[in-house]
GUNUVEX-301706 format. One record per residue (C-alpha): residue number from 1; x, y, z. Coordinates in Angstrom, 1 decimal, padded with zeros to 4 digits. Layout:
// GUNUVEX-301706
site resi: NUM, X: X, Y: Y, Z: Z
...
// end
This chain:
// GUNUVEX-301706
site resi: 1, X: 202.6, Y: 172.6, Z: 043.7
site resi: 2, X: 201.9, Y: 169.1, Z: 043.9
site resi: 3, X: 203.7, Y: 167.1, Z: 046.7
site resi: 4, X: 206.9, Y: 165.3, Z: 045.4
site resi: 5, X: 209.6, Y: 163.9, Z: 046.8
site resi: 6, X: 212.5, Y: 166.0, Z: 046.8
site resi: 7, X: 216.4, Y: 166.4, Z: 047.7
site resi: 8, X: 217.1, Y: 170.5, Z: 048.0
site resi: 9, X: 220.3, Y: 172.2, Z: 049.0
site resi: 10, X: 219.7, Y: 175.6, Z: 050.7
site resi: 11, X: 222.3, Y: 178.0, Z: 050.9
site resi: 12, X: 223.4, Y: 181.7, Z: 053.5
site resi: 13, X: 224.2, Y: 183.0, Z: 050.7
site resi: 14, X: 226.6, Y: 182.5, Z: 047.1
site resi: 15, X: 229.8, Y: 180.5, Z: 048.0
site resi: 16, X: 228.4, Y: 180.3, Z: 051.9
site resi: 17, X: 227.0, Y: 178.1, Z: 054.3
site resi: 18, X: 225.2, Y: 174.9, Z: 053.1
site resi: 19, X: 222.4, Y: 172.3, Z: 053.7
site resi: 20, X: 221.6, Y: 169.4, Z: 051.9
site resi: 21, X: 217.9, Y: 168.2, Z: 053.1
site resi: 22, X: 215.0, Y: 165.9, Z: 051.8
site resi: 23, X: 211.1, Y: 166.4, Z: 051.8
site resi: 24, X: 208.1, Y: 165.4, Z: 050.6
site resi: 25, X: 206.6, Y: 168.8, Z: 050.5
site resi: 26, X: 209.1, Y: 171.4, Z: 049.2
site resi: 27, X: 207.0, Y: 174.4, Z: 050.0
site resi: 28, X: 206.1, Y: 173.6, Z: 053.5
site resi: 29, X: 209.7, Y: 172.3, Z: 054.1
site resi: 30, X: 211.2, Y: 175.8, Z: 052.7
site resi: 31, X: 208.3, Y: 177.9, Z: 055.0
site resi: 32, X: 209.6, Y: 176.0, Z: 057.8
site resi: 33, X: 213.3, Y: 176.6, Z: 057.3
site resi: 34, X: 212.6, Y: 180.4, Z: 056.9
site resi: 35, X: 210.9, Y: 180.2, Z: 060.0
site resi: 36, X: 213.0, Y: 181.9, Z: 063.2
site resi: 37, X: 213.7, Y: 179.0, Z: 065.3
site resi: 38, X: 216.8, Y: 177.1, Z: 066.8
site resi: 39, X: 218.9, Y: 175.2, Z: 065.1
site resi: 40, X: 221.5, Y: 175.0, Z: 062.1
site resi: 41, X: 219.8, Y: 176.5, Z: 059.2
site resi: 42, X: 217.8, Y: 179.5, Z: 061.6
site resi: 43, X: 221.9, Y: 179.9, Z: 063.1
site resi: 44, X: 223.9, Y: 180.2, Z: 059.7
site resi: 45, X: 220.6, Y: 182.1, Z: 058.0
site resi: 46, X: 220.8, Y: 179.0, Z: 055.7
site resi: 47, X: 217.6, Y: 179.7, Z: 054.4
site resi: 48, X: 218.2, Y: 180.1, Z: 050.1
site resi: 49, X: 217.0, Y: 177.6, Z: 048.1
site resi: 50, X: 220.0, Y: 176.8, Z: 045.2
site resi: 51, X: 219.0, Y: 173.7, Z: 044.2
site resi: 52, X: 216.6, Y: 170.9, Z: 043.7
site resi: 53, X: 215.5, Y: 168.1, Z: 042.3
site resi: 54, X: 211.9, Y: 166.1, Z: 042.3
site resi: 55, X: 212.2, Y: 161.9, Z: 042.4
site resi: 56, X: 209.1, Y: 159.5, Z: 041.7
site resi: 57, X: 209.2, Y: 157.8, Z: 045.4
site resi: 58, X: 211.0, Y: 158.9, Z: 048.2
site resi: 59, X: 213.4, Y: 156.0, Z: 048.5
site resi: 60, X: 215.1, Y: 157.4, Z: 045.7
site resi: 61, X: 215.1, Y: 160.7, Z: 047.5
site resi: 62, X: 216.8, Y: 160.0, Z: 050.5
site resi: 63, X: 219.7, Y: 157.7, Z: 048.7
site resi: 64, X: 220.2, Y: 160.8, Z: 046.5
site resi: 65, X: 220.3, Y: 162.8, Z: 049.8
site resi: 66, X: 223.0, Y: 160.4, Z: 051.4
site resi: 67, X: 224.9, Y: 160.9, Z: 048.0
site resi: 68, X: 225.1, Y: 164.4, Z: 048.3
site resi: 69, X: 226.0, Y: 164.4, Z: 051.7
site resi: 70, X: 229.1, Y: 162.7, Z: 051.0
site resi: 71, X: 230.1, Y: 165.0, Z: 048.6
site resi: 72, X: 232.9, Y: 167.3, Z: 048.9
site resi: 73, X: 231.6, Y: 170.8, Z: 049.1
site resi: 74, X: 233.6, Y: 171.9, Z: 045.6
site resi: 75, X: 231.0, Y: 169.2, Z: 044.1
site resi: 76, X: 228.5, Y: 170.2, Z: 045.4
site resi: 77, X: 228.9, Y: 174.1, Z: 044.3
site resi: 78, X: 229.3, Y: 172.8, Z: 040.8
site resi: 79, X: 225.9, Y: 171.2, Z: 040.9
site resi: 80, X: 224.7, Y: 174.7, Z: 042.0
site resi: 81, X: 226.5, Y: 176.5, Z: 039.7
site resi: 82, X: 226.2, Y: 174.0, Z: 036.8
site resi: 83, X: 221.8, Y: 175.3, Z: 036.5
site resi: 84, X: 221.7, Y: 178.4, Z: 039.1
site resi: 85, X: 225.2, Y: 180.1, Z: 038.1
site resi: 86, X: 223.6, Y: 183.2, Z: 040.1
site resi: 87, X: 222.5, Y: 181.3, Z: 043.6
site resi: 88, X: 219.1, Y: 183.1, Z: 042.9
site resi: 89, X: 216.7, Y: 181.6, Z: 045.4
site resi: 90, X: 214.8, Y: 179.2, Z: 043.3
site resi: 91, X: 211.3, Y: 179.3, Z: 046.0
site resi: 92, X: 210.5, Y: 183.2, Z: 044.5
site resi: 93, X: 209.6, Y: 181.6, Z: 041.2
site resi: 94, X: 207.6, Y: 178.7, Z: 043.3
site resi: 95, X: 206.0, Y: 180.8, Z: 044.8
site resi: 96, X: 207.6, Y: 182.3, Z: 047.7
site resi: 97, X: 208.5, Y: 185.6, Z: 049.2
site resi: 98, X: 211.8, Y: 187.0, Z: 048.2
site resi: 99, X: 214.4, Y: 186.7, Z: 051.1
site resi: 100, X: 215.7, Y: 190.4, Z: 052.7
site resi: 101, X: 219.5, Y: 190.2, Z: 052.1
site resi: 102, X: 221.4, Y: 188.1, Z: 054.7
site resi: 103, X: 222.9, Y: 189.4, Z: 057.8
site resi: 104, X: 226.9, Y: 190.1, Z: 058.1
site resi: 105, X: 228.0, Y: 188.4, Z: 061.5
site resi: 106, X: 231.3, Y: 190.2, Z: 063.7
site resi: 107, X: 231.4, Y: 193.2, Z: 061.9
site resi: 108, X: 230.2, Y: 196.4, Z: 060.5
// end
């Protein structure tokens, strides 16, 4: 995959936690989320890709970034839902691993 600039929203899971983030490299970006590490995405297992889209320079990146950030989460689950009505994790068919299923937290 060639190196693009790109705004991505990862997701823990359909309807749960989520991160709005810009890269120049998607894959390397996505390898490092999924990495175990501190931080948000490692502490809400934030780590599904459920959106993305590729810009021509990165200036138009980050103000699409700063966009989506200020958008209400309902929004922001339409986008998703609008082209991934599943929340499959778009990085398998780029190329990644598939994800084990997430973790439950305070409970059986």
């Amino acid at each position: 995959m060639v190196k693009r600039p790109c705004v991505y929203i990862l997701a823990s899971r359909r309807n749960g936690t989520l991160y709005v983030g810009v890269t120049a490299d998607l894959l390397r970006r996505l390898d490092q989320h999924r990495a175990p590490k501190e931080g948000f995405t490692s502490r809400y297992e934030v780590t599904r890709l459920v959106h993305y889209e590729f810009f021509a320079d990165m200036p138009a990146a980050i103000a699409r970034e700063k966009q989506l950030k200020r958008w209400h989460r309902e929004w922001k689950m339409n986008l998703i839902e609008r082209d991934n009505p599943d929340w499959a994790d778009l990085a398998v068919p780029l190329g990644l691993a598939p994800l084990s299923p997430p973790t439950r937290r305070g409970g059986p």
